[in-house]
C-alpha positions in Angstrom: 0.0 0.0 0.0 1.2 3.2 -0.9 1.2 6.4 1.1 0.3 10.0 -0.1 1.4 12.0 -2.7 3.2 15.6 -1.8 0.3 17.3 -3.7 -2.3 15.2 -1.9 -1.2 16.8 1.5 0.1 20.3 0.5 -3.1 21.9 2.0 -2.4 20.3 5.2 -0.9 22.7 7.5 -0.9 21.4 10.8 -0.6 17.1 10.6 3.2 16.5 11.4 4.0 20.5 12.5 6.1 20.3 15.6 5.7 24.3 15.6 1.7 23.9 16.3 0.2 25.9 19.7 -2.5 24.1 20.1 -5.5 26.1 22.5 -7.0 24.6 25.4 -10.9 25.4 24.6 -12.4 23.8 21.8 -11.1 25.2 18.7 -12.7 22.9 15.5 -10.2 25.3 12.8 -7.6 22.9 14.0 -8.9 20.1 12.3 -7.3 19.3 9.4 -9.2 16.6 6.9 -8.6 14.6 3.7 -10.3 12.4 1.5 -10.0 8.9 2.2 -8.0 7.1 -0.5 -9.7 3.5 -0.5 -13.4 4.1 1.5 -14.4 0.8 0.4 -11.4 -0.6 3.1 -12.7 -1.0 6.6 -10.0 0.6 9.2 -8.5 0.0 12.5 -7.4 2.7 14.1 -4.6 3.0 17.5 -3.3 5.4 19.4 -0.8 4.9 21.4 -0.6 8.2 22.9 -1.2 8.9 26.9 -2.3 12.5 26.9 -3.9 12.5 23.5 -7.1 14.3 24.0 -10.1 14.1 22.3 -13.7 16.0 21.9 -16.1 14.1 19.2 -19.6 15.8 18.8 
């Protein structure tokens, strides 16, 4: 399986920016989002991450 494509991601801003200040309200423009490459796949998703915060709606 391949991975992206330079001009697949050069809108993306934020995803891999060590630089980011993240807020600590809830700030939705700090979302970044992209198509999904193969939606037919089903996905299984981990984070191994212990102070990774989320707020889902």
């Amino acid at each position: 399986m391949a991975g992206r494509k330079d001009d697949e991601m050069k809108d993306l801003t934020l995803l891999g920016n060590k630089n980011t200040k993240y807020l600590f309200e809830y700030s939705p423009e700090v979302l970044e989002v992209f198509d999904n490459k193969h939606p037919d796949r089903d996905y299984f998703v981990k984070f191994n991450c212990p102070e990774f915060t989320s707020l889902c709606q």
